[in-house]
N, C-alpha and C positions, 0 to 999 in steps of 0.2 A: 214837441217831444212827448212820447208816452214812456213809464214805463210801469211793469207788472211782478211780481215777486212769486216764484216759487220755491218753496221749504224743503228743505233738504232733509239728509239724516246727519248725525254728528255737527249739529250750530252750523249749517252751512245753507246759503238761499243761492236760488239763481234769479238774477233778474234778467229780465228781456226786456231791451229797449229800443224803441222805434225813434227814427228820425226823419221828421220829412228832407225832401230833395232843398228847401228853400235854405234849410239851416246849414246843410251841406255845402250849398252854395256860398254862401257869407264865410266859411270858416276856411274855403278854399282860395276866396279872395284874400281873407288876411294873409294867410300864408302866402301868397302872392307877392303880398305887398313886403313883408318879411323876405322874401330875395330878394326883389328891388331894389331894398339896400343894400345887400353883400352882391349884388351882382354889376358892373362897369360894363354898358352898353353902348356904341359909338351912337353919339346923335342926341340922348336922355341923361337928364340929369339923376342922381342915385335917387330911388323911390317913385321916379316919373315912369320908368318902361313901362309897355302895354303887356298885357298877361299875354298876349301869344308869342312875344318875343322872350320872357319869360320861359316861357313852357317850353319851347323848341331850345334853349340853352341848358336846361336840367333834364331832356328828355322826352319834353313831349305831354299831355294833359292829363295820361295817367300817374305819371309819378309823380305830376302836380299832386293829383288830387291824392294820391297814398299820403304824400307829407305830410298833408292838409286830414286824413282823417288819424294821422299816427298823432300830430297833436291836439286834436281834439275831442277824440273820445276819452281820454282821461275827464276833460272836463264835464262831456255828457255824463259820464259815469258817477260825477261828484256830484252830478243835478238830479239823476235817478237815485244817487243816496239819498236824495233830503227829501226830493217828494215820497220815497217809499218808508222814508223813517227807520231804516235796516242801520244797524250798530256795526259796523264792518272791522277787523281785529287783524286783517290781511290784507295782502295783496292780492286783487282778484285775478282770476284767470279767464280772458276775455276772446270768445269766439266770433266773429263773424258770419252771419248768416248770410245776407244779401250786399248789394251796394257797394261794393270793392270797386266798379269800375262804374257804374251810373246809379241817375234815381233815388230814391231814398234807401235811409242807413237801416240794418236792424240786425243788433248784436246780445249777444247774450253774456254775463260777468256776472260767474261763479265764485261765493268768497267765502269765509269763514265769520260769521256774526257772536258776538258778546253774547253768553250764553246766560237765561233767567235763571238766577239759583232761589231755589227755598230753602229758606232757612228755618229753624226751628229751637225754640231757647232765650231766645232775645229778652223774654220777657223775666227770667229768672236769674240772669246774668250777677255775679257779687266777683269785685274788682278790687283785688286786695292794692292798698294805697301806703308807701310808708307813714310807722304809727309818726305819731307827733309829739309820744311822750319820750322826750331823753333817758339812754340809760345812764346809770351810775358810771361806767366806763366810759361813755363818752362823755360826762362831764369831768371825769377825770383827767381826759387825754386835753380838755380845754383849759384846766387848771396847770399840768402839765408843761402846755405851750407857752404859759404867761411866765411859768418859774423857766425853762429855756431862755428867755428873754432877758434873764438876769444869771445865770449860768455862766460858771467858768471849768477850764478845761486843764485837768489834772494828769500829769503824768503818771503813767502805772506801767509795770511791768512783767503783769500778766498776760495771758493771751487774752484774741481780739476777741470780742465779741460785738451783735448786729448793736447798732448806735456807737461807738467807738469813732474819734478822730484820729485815719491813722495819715500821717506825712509819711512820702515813697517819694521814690526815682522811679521815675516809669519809661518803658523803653516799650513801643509798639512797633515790627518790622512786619511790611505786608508782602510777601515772598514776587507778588505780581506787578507792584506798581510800587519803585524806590519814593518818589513824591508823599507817597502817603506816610512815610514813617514818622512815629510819633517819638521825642526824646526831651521829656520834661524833667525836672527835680524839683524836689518839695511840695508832691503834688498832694493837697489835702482832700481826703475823701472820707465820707460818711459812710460806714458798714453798711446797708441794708438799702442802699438808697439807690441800686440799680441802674448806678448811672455814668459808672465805666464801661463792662463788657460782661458777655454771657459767664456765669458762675464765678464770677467773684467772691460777691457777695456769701456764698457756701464754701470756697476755698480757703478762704483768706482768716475764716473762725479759728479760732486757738494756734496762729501763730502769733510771734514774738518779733518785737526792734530786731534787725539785724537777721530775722530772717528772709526769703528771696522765694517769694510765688513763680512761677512760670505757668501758662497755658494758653491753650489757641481758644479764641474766640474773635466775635464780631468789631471789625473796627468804625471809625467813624463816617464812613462810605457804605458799607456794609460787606465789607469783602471781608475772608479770614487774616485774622492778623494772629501774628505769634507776641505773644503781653510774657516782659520780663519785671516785676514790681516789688523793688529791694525795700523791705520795709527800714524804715527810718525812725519810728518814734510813734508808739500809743497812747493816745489821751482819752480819759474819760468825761463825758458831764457830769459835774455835778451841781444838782438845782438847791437853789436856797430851801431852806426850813422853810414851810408853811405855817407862819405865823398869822396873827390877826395884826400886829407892828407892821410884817413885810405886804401884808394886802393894805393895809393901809395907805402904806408910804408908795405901792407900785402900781397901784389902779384906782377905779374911782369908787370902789367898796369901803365902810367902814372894818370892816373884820370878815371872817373865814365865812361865816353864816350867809353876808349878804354876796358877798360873791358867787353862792354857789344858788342862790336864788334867781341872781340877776342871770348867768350863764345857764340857768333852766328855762329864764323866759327868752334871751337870747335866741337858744338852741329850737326851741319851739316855735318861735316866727320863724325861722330857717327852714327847718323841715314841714311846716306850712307851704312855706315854699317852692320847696322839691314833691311834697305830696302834689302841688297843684301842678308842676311841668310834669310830673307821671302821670296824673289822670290820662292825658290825652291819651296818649302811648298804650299805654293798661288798657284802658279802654279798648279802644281800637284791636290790640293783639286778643282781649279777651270775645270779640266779636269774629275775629278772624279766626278762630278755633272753631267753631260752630259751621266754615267753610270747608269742605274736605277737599284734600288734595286732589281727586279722581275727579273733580269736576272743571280744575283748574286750565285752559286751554294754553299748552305750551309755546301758542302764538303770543299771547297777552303777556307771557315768563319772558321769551324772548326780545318783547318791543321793550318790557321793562329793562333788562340786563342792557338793551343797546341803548337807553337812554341814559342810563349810569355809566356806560362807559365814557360815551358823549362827555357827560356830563364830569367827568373826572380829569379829560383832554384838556377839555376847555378850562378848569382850574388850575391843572398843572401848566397851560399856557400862559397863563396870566403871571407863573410866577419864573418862568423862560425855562420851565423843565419838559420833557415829552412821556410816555408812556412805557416805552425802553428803562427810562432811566427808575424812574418811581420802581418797574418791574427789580431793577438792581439792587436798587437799595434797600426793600423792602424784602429781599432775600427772596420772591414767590415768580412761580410762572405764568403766561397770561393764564394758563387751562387753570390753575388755582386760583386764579383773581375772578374769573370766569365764574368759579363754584363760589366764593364765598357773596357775590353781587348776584348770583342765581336764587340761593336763599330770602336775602332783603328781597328780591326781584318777586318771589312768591309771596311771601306775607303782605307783601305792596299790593296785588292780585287779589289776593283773599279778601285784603281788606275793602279794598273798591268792587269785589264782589256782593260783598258780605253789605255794607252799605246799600247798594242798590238792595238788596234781596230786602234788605228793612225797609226801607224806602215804600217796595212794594205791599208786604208783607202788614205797616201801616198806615195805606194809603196815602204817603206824603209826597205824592206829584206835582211838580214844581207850577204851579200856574201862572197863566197868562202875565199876571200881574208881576209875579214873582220873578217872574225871566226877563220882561220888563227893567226890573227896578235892577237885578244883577248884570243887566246889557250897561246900563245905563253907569254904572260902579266900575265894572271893568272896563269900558270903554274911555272913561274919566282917565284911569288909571294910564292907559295905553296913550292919552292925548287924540284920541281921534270920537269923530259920532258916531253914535250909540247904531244909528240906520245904517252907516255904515258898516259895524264890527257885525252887524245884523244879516246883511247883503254878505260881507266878507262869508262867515260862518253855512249859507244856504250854499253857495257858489262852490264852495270845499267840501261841502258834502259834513259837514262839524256841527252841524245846530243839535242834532240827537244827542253828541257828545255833552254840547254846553247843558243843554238841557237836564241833563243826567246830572252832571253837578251842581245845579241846583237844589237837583233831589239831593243830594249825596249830604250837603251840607245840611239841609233840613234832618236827614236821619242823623246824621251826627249829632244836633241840636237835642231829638228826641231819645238819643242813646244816653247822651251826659246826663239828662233830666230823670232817666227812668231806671237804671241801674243803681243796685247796691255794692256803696264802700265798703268797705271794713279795711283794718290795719293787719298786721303779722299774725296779732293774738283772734283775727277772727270777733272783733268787736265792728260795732258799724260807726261809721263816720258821718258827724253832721254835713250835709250837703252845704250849709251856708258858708263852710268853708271854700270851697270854689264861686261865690258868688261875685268873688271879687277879684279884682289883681292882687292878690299878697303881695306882694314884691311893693306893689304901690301902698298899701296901705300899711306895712311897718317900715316905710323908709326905708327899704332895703335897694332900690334901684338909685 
């Protein structure tokens, strides 16, 4: 088999691909032998028949041989991808030139190729990381939390406000589906805590015991429900005095000083922590800004969005829900779930563009060696040899692919390395901070 590549306009190539009559041959015998078994012939056992008895029960040795080249020009096709090394992003559009009915094959498959972006900036990139220094409010809100923990809850009979314990009768009626009504008493709930129904939480401010909310909002299905919520009874927190006695006796501080010590270097391993799961992310969108959207091929938006859909089925399978249903409860329709997975779907794009473009842009081509040692990794992984995922990868027309993430990774490697941090105030951040696993190194996993 040959084939030849010529360059389009718009990322698009055609290749032409010759096939001799020999390979024709052999791919028209398998399919032969593929009826043989769906086919019950007096006299042969299934997979014995001769190909001319064969042929004269489908038709005859032309629509043999159409069979025979409808499944197997896909695969020629995936073997003129890898020896032509073309990035294909589509579905080709595949004409026939010769050989429909004898001789040798020779076909043409028109497609849309991963287009080379340059990029430009890489080198001057600053990735704002959260700071690491705690503020005075959030150490306050941790001090806060430890007096809650010894907190008792006082009646008052003013109006409500957000943090407030208020106990209700709650009556939910969903006008569409009687099963779903909800008819509790004594139900205790937190002001602010967003975790009854749509505007509560703002209704419910400055009334009083013994007053009665009513409003529609979302129920616990996601349907409209109509919410009737007789208040019963307001209570307040209120936190112990912050003494150096009560930190004493309620944590492992001697007095007010070292508590607030300890909750600074606390708070500061933590957000080491979260600074280092945002690097990547930061990162990554900050390289994906440098890709404009007018380059972006809305084949690669689309394979991404139908891989996310995929990909969202197959979870909600696992948990015996469908796509319908998530669409219900989640209150949105597919054409919305559609736009908000088309977004993720482009920055996903940008950024696999935007990599290769560094990739290229730093000479960091994945070498021999390199593709080697990552065959040999993933292949580990998968349970199977490395010559095989090797073989697999040529045969599917995927080696350019793998290849490409190799590079991908490399540029990632050289993007963490070469960019500046700084925090919110626009300070720079020591890199040796990501040197490590944080999480591992203060005991935090």
């Amino acid at each position: 088999m040959q084939a030849s590549v010529t360059v389009l306009e718009d990322n698009r190539v055609k290749l032409t691909i010759e096939v001799d009559s020999a390979a024709i041959e052999k791919a028209i015998e398998a399919t032969a032998k593929v009826f043989a078994e769906d086919i019950n012939i007096k006299g042969f056992r299934k997979g014995k028949a001769p190909r001319n008895l064969i042929e004269s029960r489908i038709g005859g040795p032309a629509v043999l041989r159409a069979e025979a080249l409808n499944s197997a020009i896909p695969d020629f096709y995936a073997r003129a991808v890898a020896d032509t090394l073309i990035d294909p992003i589509a579905q080709p559009k595949i004409d026939i030139l010769s050989g429909e009915e004898s001789g040798d094959l020779s076909f043409t498959a028109e497609v849309e190729v991963r287009p080379e972006v340059a990029i430009a900036g890489h080198r001057d990139l600053k990735v704002t990381i959260p700071s690491l220094n705690p503020t005075d409010d959030e150490i306050e809100a941790q001090i806060s939390r430890l007096r809650e923990s010894d907190s008792e809850l006082v009646r008052v009979e003013r109006g409500v406000v957000t943090g407030d314990i208020v106990t209700m009768n709650v009556v939910g009626v969903d006008p569409t589906d009687e099963d779903a009504n909800i008819d509790v008493d004594d139900y205790m709930y937190t002001v602010g805590s967003d975790a009854l129904t749509d505007g509560v939480d703002q209704l419910i401010i400055g009334l009083k015991a013994g007053e009665v909310l009513e409003l529609t909002g979302r129920g616990p299905g996601g349907s409209a429900m109509n919410w009737k919520l007789d208040l019963v009874e307001v209570r307040e927190r209120v936190l112990p005095e912050l003494t150096n006695e009560w930190v004493e006796e309620n944590t492992e501080y001697a007095d007010i000083d070292a508590l607030r010590e300890g909750l600074v270097g606390q708070l500061t391993r933590m957000k080491a922590v979260e600074a280092q799961l945002a690097r990547r992310d930061q990162t990554l969108l900050a390289l994906a800004a440098l890709v404009g959207d007018d380059v972006i091929p809305e084949a690669l938006v689309q394979s991404e969005i139908d891989y996310r859909i995929h990909d969202l089925e197959h979870r909600l399978q696992s948990q015996r829900l469908d796509i319908e249903t998530f669409l219900r409860v989640t209150n949105q329709t597919s054409e919305q779930l559609v736009e908000v997975l088309k977004e993720d779907a482009k920055k996903a794009v940008r950024i696999d563009l935007g990599l290769r473009g560094l990739a290229k842009a730093e000479g960091l081509g994945a070498s021999e060696e390199e593709i080697a040692e990552e065959l040999e990794t993933t292949a580990a992984s998968m349970g199977v040899a490395a010559s095989l995922l090797a073989e697999n990868l040529i045969e599917t027309g995927r080696q350019v692919a793998f290849n490409a993430e190799v590079a991908k990774m490399k540029a990632s490697r050289w993007l963490y390395d070469n960019v500046t941090y700084v925090d919110e105030n626009g300070a720079e951040l020591d890199k040796s901070l990501f040197s490590e696993n944080q999480a591992d190194a203060f005991g935090l996993n």
